[in-house]
C-alpha positions in Angstrom: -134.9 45.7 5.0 -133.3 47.4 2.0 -130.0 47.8 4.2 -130.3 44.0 5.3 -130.5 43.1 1.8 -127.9 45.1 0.6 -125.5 43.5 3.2 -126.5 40.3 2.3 -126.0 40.3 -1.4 -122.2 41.8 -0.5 -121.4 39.0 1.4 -122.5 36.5 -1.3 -120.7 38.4 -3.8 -117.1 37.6 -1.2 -118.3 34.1 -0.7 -118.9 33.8 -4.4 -115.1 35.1 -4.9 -114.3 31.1 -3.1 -116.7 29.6 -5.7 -115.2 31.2 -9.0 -111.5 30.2 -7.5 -113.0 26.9 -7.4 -115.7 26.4 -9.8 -112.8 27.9 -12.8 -110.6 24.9 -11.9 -113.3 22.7 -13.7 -112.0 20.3 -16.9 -113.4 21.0 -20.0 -114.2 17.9 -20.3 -116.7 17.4 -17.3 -118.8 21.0 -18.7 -120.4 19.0 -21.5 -122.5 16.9 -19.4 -125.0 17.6 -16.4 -123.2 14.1 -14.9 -119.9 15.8 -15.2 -120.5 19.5 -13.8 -122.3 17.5 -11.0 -119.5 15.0 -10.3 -117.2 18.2 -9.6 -119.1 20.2 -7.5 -120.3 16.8 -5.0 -116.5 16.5 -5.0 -115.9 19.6 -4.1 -118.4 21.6 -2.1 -120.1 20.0 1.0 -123.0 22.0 1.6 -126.4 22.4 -0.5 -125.6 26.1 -0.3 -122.1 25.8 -1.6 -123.4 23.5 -4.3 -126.4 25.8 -5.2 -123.7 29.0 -5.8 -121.7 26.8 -7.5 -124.4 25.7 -10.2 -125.7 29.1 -10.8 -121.9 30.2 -10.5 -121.3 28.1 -13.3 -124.7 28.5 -15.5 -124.5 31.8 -15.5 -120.5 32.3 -16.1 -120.6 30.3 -19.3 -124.1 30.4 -20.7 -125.4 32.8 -23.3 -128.6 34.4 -23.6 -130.1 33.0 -26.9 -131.8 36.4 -28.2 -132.1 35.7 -32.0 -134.8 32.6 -30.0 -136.0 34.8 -26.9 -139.7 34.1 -27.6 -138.8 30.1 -28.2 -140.8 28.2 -25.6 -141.1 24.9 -25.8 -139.3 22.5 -27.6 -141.5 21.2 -30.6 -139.2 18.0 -30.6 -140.3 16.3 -27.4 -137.3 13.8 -27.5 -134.3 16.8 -27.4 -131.8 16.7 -24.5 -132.4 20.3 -23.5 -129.1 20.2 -21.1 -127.2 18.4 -23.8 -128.0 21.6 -26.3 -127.4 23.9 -23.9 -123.9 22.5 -22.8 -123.2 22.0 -26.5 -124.1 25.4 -27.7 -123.4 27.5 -24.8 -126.7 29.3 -25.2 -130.1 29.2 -24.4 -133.5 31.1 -23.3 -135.0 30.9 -20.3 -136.6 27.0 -20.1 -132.9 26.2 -21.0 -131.1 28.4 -18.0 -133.7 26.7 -15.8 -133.9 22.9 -17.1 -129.8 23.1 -17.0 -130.1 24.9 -13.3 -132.8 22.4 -12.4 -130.9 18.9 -13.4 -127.8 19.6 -12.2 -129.3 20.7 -8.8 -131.1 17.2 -9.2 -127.9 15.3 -9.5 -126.2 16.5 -6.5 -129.3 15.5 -4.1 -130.9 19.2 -4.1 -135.0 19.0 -4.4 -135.8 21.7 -7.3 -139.1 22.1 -9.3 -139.1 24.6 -12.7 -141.6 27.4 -12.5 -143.2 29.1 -15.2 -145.3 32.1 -15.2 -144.9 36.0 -15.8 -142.5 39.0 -14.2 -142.2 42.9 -13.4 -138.9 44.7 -15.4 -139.0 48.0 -13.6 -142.2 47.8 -11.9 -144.2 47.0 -15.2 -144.7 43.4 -16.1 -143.8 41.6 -19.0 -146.6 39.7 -20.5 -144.0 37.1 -22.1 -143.7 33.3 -20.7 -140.7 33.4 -18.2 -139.8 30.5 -16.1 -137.4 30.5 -13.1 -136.4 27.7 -10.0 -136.8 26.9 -6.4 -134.9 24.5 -4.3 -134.7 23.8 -1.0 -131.9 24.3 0.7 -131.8 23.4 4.5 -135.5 22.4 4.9 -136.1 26.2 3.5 -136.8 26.8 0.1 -135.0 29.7 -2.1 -136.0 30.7 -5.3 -133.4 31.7 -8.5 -133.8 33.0 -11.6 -130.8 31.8 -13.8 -131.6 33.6 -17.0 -131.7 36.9 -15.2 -129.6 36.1 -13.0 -126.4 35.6 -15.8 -126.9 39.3 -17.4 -129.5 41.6 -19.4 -130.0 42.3 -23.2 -129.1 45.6 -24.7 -130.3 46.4 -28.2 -130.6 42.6 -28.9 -126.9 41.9 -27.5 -126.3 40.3 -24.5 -124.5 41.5 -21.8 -122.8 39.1 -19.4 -123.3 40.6 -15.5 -124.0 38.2 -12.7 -126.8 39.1 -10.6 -126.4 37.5 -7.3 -130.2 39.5 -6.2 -131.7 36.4 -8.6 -130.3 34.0 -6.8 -131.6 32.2 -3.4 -134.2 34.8 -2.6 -137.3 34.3 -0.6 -140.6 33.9 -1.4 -142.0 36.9 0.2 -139.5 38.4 -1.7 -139.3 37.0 -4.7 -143.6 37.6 -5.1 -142.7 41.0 -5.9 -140.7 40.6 -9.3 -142.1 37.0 -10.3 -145.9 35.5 -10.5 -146.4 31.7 -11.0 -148.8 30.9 -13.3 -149.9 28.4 -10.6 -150.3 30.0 -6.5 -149.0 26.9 -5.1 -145.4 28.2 -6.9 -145.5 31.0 -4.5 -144.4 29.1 -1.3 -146.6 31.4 0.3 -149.1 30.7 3.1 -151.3 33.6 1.8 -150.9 33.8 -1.9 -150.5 36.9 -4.1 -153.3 37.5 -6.3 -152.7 38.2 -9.9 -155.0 41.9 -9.8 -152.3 42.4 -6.3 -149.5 41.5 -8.2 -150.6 43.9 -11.0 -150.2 46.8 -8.7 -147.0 49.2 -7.6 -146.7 47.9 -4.4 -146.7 44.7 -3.6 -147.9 43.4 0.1 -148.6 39.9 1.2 -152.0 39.6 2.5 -152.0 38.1 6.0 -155.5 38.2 6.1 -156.5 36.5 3.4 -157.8 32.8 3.7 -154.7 30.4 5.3 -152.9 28.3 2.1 -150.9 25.2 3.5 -148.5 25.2 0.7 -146.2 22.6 2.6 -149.1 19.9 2.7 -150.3 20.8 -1.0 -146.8 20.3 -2.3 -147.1 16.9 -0.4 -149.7 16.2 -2.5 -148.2 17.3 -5.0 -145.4 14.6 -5.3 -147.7 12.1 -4.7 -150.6 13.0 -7.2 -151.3 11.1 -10.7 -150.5 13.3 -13.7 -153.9 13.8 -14.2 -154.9 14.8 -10.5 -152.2 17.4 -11.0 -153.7 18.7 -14.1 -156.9 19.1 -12.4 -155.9 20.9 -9.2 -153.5 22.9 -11.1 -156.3 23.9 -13.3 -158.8 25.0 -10.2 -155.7 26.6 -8.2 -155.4 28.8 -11.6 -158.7 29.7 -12.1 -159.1 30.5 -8.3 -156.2 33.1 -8.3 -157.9 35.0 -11.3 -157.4 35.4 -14.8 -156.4 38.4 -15.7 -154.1 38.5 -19.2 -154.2 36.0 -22.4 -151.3 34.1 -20.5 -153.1 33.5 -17.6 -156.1 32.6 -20.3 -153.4 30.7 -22.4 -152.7 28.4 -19.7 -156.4 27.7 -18.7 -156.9 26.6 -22.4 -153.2 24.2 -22.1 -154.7 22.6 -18.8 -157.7 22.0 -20.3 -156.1 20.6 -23.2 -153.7 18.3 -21.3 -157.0 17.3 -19.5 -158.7 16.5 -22.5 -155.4 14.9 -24.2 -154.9 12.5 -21.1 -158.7 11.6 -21.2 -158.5 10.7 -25.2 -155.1 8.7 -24.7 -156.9 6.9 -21.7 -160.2 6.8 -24.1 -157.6 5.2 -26.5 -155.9 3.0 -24.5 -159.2 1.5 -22.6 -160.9 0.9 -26.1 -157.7 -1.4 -27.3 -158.1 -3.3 -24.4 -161.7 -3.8 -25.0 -160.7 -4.5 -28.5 -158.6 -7.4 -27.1 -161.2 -9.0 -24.9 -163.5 -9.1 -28.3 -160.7 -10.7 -30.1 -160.6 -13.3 -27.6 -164.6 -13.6 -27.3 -164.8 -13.7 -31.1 -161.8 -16.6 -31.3 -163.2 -18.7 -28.4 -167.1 -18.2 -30.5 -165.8 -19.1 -33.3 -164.3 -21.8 -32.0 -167.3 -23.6 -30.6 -169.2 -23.0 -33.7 -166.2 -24.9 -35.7 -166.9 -27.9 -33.3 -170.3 -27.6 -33.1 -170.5 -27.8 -37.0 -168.0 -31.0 -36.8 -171.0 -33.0 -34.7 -169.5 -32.2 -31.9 -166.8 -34.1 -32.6 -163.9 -35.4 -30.9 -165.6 -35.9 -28.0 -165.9 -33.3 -25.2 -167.8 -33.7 -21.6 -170.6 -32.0 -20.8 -168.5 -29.4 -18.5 -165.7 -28.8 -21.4 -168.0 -27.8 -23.8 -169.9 -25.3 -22.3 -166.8 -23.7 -20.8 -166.3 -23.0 -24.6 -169.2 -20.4 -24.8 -168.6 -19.7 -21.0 -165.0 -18.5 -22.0 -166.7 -16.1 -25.2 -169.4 -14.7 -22.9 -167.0 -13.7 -19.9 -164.8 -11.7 -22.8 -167.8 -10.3 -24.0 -169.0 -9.2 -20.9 -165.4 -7.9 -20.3 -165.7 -5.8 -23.6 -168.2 -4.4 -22.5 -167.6 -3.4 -18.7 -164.1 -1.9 -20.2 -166.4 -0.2 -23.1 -168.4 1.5 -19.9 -165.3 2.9 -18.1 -164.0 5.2 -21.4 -164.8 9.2 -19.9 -167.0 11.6 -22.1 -166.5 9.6 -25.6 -166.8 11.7 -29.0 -165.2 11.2 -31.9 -163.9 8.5 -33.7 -163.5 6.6 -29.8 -167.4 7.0 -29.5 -168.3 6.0 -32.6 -165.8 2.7 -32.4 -167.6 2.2 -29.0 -171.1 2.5 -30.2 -170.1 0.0 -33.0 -168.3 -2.4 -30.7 -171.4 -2.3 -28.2 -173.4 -3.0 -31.0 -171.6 -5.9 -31.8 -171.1 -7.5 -28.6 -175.2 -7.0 -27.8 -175.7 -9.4 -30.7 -173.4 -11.8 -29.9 -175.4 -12.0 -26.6 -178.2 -12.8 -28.3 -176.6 -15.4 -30.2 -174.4 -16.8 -27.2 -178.2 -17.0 -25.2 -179.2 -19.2 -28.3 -176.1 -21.0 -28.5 -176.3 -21.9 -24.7 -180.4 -23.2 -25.4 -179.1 -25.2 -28.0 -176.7 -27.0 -26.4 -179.0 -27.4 -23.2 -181.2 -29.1 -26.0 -178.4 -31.2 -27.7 -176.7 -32.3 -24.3 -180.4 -33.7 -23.0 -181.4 -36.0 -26.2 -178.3 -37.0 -27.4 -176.8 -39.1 -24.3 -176.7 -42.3 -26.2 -175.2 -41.1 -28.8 -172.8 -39.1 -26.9 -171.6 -42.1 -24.7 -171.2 -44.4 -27.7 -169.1 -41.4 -29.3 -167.1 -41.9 -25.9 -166.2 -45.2 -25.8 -165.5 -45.4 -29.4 -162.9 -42.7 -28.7 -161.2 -44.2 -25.7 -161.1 -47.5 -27.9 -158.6 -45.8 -30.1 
């Protein structure tokens, strides 16, 4: 296999002799957007492969690794064009090799997810956040590491040296050196556990229990954000955790589950909010006539649709009020008012309604003089 591999990654190095002749033809002025790198290589490779080399060709010919910002993460500034500073500067850590590797691949029509998770240097793993790619490529999909794939560090410097071995590697391969945080990352229909990938050697396990990646990642695509929260979540926790990253990203799932759940929470109780604003207009609203003698004159039908129109939003309130998932907080507290509220404005609306039943049964005479003395002016 060693051999095999060997021989492969000499041939890619020729074939990747017919990228650079290409891929260094490239105006300046198409490198400074994803749109433009993009534009040249649909124009001028035909296959996904071809395209594929000449992304990472390019990313990691003409991209620096950041090192004064190796431990940088995530962006704190949600609304920053990664690829746009990345292009700009000509540098970048690891989420910037791989949100640059992963748009471009994007734009010319190759499917490519960013990973994140944990690797081995030398057989002994680095317990810092590293993230990395997979496309597919020919119904098969390849996994490539950009940032390692463009060079190494020595003594905080970095040194430019292409690695083809990162690039377009399979998944059995690929296990041993790099570990998803989440198994479904692995492309693997037996899954590498964390205490496996901890050790020397690493072996897939054929006979562990059967994991249809290719129907999960089906799912996958089609899942709400927070359904993928949650099965990424009990994917995680089923594979083991075994370091604080592995614990660090249970506690950011949970998080993002509870952060969806309280913008939800937010966004339900607004919407309650609303149908009380409406109740509370179309209440007031029958009490203003109701004060003015019922006056000008209504039918029977019209005015109770007045209350009929402040109990439905009431009612509304409070169905919407029922829906918000495992209040606290502020959100329960605004509930627990609200439904306070609304329960006497029941009360009120069921005296308001007996009232009127009252008024509408001794006051016909008056009511149909009222009438025609309104339709005689």
């Amino acid at each position: 296999m060693f051999i095999a591999y060997s021989l492969n990654i000499n041939a890619q190095r020729d074939e990747f002799d017919v990228t650079k002749s290409i891929m260094n033809w490239i105006p300046d002025s198409l490198t400074t957007t994803t749109n433009g790198i993009a534009k040249y290589i649909d124009a001028n490779f035909r296959t996904n492969k071809q395209k594929t080399k000449a992304i990472f060709f390019w990313i990691t010919n003409n991209i620096n690794y950041d090192s004064a910002n190796k431990y940088r993460i995530n962006d704190s500034d949600q609304n920053v064009d990664i690829s746009y500073r990345t292009l700009r500067t000509r540098k970048g850590v690891c989420t910037d090799y791989t949100h640059l590797f992963s748009e471009i691949s994007k734009k010319v029509g190759i499917k490519t997810y960013t990973i994140s998770g944990y690797a081995k240097i030398d057989n002994n793993i680095n317990y810092n956040m590293h993230t990395w790619c997979v496309s597919n490529i020919d119904s098969e999909w390849y996994f490539t590491d950009p940032t390692w794939g463009a060079g190494y560090t020595e003594k905080g410097v970095f040194i430019r040296d292409m690695q083809i071995k990162y690039f377009m590697v399979e998944p059995k391969l690929f296990i041993k050196s790099h570990m998803p945080l989440d198994p479904l990352w692995q492309f693997l229909n037996h899954p590498v556990t964390k205490n496996e990938f901890s050790k020397k050697r690493i072996k897939v396990n054929t006979n562990s229990k059967f994991f249809n990646y290719t129907d999960s990642l089906k799912r996958y695509d089609n899942l709400s954000e927070i359904e993928r929260l949650y099965s990424e979540y009990l994917r995680t926790l089923n594979n083991g955790i075994t370091n604080y990253i592995d614990y660090d990203n249970i506690c950011r799932l949970k998080n993002g589950i509870n952060k969806y759940h309280q913008e939800q929470n937010r966004k339900i109780y607004n919407r309650a909010q609303r149908f009380y604003d409406k109740g509370i207009s179309a209440y007031n609203s029958y009490i203003d006539y109701k004060n003015r003698y019922y006056t000008p004159y209504k039918s029977d039908s019209e005015i109770t649709e007045m209350l009929n129109i402040a109990k439905r939003a009431f009612d509304n309130t409070s169905a919407t009020l029922d829906s918000i998932y495992k209040v606290s907080g502020n959100i329960n507290d605004n509930k627990l008012r609200l439904e306070s509220i609304i329960e006497t404005l029941n009360r009120d609306l069921k005296e308001e309604y007996n009232n009127l039943d009252n008024y509408l049964r001794v006051a016909k005479d008056y009511r149909k003089k009222l009438k025609e003395l309104q339709q005689e002016d």
